[in-house]
C-alpha positions in Angstrom: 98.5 117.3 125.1 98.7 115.6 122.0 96.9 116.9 118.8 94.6 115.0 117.0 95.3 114.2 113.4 92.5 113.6 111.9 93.1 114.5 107.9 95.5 113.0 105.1 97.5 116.3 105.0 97.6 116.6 108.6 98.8 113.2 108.8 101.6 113.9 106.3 102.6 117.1 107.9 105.8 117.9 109.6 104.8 120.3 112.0 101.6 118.8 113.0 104.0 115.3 114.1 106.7 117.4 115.7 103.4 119.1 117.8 102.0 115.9 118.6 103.9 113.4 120.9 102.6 110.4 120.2 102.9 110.6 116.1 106.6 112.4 116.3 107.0 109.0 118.6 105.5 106.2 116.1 108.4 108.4 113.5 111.3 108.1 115.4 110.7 104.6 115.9 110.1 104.1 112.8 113.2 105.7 111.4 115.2 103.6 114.2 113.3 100.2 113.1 114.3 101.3 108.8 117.8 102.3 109.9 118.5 99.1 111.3 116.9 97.2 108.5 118.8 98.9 106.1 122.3 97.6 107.1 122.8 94.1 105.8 120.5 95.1 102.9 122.9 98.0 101.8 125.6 95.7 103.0 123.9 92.7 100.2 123.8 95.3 97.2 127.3 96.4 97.7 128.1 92.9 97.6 126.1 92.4 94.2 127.5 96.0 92.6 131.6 94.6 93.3 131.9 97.4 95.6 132.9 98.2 98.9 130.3 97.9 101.5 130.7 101.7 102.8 129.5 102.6 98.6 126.4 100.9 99.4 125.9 101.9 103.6 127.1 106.0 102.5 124.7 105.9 99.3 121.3 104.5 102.0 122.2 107.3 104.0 122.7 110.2 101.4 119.4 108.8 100.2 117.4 108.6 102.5 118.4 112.0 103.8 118.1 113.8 100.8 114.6 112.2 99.6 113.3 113.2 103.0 113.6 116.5 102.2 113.5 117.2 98.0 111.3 114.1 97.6 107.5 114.3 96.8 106.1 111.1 98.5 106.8 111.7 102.4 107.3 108.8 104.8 109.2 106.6 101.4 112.4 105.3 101.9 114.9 105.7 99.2 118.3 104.0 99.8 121.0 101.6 97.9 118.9 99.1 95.7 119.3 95.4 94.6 117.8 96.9 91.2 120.2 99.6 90.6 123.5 97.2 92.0 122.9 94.8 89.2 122.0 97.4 86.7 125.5 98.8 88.1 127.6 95.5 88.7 129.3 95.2 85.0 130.1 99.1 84.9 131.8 98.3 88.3 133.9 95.0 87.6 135.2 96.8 83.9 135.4 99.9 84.8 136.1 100.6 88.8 134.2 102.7 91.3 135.3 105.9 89.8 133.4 105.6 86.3 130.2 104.0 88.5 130.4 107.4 90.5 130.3 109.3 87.6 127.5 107.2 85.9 125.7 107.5 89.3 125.6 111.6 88.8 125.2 111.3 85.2 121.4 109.1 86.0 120.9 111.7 88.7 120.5 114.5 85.7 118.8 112.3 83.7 116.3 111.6 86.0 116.1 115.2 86.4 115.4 115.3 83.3 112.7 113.1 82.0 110.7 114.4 85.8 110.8 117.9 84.5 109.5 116.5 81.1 106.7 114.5 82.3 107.5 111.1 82.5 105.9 110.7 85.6 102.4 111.2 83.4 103.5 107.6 82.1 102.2 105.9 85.5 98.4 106.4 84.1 99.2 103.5 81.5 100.3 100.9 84.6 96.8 98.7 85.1 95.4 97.4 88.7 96.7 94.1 87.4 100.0 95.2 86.7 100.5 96.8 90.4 99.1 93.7 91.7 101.8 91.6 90.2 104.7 94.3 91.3 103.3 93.6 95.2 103.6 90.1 94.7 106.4 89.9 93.2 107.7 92.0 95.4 106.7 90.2 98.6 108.2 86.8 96.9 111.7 88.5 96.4 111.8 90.1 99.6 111.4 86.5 101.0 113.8 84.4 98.8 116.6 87.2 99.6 116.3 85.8 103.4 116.6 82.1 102.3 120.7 82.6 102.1 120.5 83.9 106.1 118.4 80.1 107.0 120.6 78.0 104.5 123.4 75.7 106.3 123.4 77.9 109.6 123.3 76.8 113.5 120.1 75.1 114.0 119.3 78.1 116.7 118.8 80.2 113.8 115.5 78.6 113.8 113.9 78.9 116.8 115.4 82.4 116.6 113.5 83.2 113.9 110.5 81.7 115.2 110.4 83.6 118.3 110.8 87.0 116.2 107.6 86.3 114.1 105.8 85.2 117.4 106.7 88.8 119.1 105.5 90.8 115.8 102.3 89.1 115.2 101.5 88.8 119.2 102.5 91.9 120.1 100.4 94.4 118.4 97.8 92.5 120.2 98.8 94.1 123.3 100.2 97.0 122.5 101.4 99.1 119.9 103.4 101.9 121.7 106.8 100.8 120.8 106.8 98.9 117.3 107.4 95.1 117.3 109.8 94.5 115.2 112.2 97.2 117.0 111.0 94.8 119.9 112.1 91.2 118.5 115.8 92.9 117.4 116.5 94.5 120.5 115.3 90.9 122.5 116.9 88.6 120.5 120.2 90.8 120.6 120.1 91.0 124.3 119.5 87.2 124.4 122.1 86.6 122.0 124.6 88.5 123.7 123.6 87.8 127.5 123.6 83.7 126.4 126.7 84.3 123.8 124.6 82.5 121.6 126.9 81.7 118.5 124.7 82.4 115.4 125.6 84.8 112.4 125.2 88.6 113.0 125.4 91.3 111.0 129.2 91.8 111.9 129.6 88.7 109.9 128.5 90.0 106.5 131.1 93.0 106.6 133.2 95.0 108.4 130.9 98.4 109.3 132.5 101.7 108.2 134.9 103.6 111.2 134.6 107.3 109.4 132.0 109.7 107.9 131.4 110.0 104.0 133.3 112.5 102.3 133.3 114.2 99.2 134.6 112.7 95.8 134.6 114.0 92.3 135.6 110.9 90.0 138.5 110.5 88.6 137.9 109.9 85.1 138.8 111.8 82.1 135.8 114.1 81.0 135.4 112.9 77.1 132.5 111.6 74.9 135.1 108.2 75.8 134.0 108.6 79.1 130.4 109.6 78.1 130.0 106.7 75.7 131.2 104.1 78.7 129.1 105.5 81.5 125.7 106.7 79.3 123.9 103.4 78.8 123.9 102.4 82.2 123.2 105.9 83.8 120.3 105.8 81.2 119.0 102.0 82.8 119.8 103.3 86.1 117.3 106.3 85.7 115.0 104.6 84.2 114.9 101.2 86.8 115.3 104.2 89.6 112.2 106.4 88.2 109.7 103.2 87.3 110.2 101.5 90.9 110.5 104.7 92.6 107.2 106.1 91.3 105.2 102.4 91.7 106.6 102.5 95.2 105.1 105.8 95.3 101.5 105.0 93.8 101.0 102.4 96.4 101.9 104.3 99.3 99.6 106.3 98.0 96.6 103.4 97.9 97.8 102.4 101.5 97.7 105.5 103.2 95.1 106.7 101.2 96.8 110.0 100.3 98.2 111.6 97.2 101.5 112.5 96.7 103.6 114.5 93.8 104.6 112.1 91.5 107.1 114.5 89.2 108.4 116.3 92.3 109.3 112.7 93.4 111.1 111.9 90.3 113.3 114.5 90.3 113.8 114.1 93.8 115.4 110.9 93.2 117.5 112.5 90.8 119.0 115.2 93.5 119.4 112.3 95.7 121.7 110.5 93.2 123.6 113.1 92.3 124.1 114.1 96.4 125.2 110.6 97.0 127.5 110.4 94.0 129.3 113.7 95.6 129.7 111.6 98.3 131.0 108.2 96.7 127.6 106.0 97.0 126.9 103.8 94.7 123.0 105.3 93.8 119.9 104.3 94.8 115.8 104.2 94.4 112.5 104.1 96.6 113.2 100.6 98.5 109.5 99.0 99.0 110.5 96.4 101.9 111.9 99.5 103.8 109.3 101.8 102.7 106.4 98.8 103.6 108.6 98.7 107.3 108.4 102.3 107.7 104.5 102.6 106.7 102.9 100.0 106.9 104.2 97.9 109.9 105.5 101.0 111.9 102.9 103.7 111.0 104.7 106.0 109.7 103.8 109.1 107.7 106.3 112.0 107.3 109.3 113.4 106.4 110.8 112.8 109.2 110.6 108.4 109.4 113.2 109.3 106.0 115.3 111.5 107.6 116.1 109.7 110.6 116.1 106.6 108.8 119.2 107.9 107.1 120.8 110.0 110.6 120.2 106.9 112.6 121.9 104.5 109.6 125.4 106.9 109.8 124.9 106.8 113.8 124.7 102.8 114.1 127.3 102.4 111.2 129.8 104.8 111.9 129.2 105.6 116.0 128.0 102.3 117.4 129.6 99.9 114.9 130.3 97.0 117.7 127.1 97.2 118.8 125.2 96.9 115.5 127.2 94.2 114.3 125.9 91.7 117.3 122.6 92.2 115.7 121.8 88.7 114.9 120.4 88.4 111.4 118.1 85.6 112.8 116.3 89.0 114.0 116.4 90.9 110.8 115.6 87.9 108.7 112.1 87.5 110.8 111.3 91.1 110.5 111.6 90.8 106.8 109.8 87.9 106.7 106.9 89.9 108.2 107.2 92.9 105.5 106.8 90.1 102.9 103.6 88.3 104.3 102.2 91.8 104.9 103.4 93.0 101.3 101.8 90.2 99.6 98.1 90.6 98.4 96.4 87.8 99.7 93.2 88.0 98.3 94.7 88.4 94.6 95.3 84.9 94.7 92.3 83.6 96.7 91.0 80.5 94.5 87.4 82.4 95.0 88.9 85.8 93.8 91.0 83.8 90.8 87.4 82.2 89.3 85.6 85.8 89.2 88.9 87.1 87.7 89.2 87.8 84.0 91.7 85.7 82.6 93.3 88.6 81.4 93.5 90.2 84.2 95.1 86.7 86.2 97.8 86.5 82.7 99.1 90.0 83.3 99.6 89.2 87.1 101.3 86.1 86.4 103.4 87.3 83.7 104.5 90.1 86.0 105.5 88.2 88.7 107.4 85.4 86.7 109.3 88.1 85.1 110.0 89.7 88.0 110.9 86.4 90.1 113.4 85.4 87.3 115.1 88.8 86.6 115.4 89.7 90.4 114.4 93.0 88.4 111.2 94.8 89.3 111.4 96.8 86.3 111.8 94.6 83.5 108.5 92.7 85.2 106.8 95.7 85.2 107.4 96.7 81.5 107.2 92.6 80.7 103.2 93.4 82.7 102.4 96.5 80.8 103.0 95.0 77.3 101.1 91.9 78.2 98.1 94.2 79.3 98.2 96.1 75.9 97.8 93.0 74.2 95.4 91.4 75.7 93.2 94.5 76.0 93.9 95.2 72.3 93.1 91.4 71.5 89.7 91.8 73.8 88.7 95.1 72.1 88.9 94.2 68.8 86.8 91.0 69.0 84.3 93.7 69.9 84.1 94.9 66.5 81.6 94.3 64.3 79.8 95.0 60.8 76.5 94.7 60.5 73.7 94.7 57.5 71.4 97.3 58.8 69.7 98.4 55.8 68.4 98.1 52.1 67.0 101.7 51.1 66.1 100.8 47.3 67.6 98.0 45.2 70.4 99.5 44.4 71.7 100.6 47.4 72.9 98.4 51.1 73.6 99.9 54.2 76.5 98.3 56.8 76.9 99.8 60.0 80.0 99.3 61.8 80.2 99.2 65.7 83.4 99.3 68.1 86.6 100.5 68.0 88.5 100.7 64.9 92.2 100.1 65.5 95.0 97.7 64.0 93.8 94.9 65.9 90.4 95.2 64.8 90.8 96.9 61.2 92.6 94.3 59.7 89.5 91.7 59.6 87.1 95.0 58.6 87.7 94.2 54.7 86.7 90.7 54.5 83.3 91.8 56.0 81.8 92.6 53.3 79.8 91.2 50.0 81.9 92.9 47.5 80.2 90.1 44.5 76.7 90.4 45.4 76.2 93.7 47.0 74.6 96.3 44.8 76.4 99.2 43.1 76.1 102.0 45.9 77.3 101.0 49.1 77.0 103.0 52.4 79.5 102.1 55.8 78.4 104.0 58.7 80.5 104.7 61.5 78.3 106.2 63.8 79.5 103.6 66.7 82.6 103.6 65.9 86.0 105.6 66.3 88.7 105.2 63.6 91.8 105.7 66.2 95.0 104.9 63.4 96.2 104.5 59.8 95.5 100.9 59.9 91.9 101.7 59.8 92.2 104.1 57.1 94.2 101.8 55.0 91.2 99.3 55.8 88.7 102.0 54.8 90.8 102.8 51.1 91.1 98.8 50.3 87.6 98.2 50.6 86.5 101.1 48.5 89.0 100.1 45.6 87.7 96.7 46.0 84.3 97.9 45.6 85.7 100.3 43.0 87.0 97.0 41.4 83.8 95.9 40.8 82.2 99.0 39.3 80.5 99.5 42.7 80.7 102.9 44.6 81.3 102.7 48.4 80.7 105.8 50.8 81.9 106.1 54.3 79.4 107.8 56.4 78.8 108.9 60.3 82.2 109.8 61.0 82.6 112.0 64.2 85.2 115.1 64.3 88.4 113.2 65.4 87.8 110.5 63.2 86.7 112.7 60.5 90.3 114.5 60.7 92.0 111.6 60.5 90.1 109.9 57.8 90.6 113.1 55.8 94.4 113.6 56.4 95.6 109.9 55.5 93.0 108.4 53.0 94.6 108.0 49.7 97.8 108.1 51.5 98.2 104.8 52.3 100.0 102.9 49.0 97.4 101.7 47.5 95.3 100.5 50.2 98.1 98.6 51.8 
């Protein structure tokens, strides 16, 4: 008898699947359904990196197997990444695969590293917006990589295609014991095969490895040389591998609507690259088309879709090569197309949803996505998103500033009070605020509602009591609460002269 899994933790648990029938049998079809998805993807990124296509199938493996176990966000696939093969792809036409291996195990520490140190705290300053824009853009790149496999091909690509989508999105309909798009490959294999259809496969896009992955240490002189060649882009590849790994992450998270250990996740990834640079693979990251296959068409939810993503990978690679490379990418091609309709957030970019959105909001979407679209880089989009958001929220906030006349206590004395946030977009207007010619000679600013927050303010604060000094008037700030008290107090006079 099965047992019912009824909570999140439940639902991520190991043992509770390998008791329960039915969910160890939505994993293992899951991990067959990844494994098979993965080939001409790791097969593409070798391509891009100017590398063998074994560095790219060895490294999805080593991945995926390793994640699965050190990695903190179960049921994520991590695997050989179009991210990390152009980040990779000069190191490897200059240099040769040796000094990628070694940069490959170099970002592996380094994401170590900045895990154990807390970068993973860094995910609080990504906005809704921003993770909106990664999804999209995600779901468009995911769909433009398949436009190559339906560009000047046998018209029976087509219908091929077709038929694939039909079977995922009728399927479910019926039933949803076996996953559709395990169905639509093995169909429109046995089709092509019984029918000897002649359309491209996945034996077309390289030869598939004959022998296991073995053990390398890279031959390359151990000097600051070395260290100076291979730094910067182990330093990009940690980076690109922690920020898509740890989004990927976050909206697992939102799907399944669990929460997962964002720091043990990062340095997860950075075990994983240095186990498949021991093993000559060219590095990798948390892969979101896989990972959307895996969770969100498939249903999967543990450890164990990642680990047999990766066993099953070496098995059709290495032990059932022929039979893997009849795979017609007609098949694989319509499955991906499925992961991007389902990636993409529809209502986002509903017209109704687009007029109640703040334009703000729609800008740092946009930007993200064009970014994104144009680098083939889901990191640079994401930073390109974050910077946008800081500037528009600083731009919105500090038109929320302002200085008002509030009282006149005696004829010689006027009274401002100043509300809103006090910051360097919003400080460097505060000094023309004020009647500095026909105010009288004591002068009070309170800041009750507000919150000095930088030096920019203080410097604001200085030039418009030496202005007031200027004019033999005496200006007293007023109302300031403990933080901004401390700061006010630590930099006031400090400044250069008010500037």
């Amino acid at each position: 008898m099965a047992v019912q899994l009824d909570t999140p933790a439940e639902t991520m648990s190991v043992r509770a699947a390998l008791r329960s029938p039915r969910r160890l049998k939505t994993e293992v079809l899951a991990g067959m359904v990844v494994a098979l998805a993965l080939i001409p993807e790791a097969i593409s990124f070798s391509i891009i990196a100017g590398v063998d296509p074994r560095v790219g199938l060895f490294a999805s493996f080593t991945m995926a197997v390793t994640i699965a176990i050190v990695g903190g966000r179960p049921a994520m696939i991590s695997a050989a990444t179009g991210a990390i093969a152009l980040v990779v792809a000069p190191l490897s036409r200059e240099y040769g695969l040796d000094y990628l291996i070694a940069a490959v195990l170099l970002a592996g520490v380094l994401q170590i590293v900045l895990s154990l140190l807390g970068v993973a705290k860094l995910m609080r300053f990504i906005p809704r917006s921003v993770m909106v824009g990664f999804v999209n853009a995600l779901a468009i790149l995911i769909f433009t990589a398949q436009l190559p496999h339906l560009i000047d091909v046998p018209a029976l690509v087509y219908p091929m295609v077709a038929i694939g989508l039909l079977i995922m999105v009728l399927l479910p309909k019926v039933t949803t014991v076996v996953p559709a798009p395990l169905v639509a490959i093995v169909l429109l294999t046995a089709a092509t095969v019984i029918f000897a259809l002649n359309v491209p496969n996945v034996g077309d896009e390289s030869e598939l490895p004959s022998s296991l992955p073995s053990w390398l240490i890279p031959d390359v002189p151990f000097t600051m040389d070395t260290l100076s060649i291979i730094a910067p882009y182990a330093l990009a590849m940690a980076l690109v591998g922690l920020l898509e790994s740890l989004m990927t992450a976050k909206l697992v998270d939102d799907i399944t609507d669990t929460h997962s250990d964002k720091t043990r996740e990062g340095w997860g990834q950075g075990i994983a690259n240095l186990v498949t640079g021991l093993f000559g693979g060219m590095g990798g990251c948390a892969m979101i088309g896989q990972t959307m296959i895996n969770v969100k068409v498939s249903g999967a939810r543990t450890r164990i879709s990642t680990f047999l993503a990766g066993v099953f990978l070496l098995i059709l690679v290495v032990g059932l090569g022929d039979v893997v490379a009849l795979i017609p990418m007609a098949a694989l091609v319509a499955v991906m197309i499925m992961v991007s309709v389902g990636t993409m957030d529809w209502h986002s970019i509903a017209p109704k949803t687009l007029r109640r959105m703040p334009r703000s909001e729609t800008t740092v979407m946009l930007a993200t996505v064009a970014v994104t679209v144009a680098t083939h880089n889901l990191a640079y989009g994401v930073i390109v998103g974050v910077i946008t958001a800081m500037v528009l929220f600083a731009r919105r906030v500090a038109h929320l500033t302002e200085v008002v006349d509030v009282a006149h206590p005696d004829e010689d004395t006027r009274a401002y009070a100043v509300h809103g946030e006090l910051f360097f977009a919003s400080s460097n207007d505060l000094i023309y605020q004020f009647d500095y010619v026909g105010d009288p000679k004591n002068v009070v600013i309170d800041l009750s509602d507000s919150h000095i927050w930088d030096a920019s303010t203080v410097a604001a604060l200085d030039a418009i009591t030496t202005k007031y000094a200027a004019k033999g008037k005496t200006a007293t700030v007023v109302g300031l609460n403990m933080d901004s008290s401390e700061r006010h107090v630590r930099l006031s006079g400090q400044m250069g002269a008010g500037h």
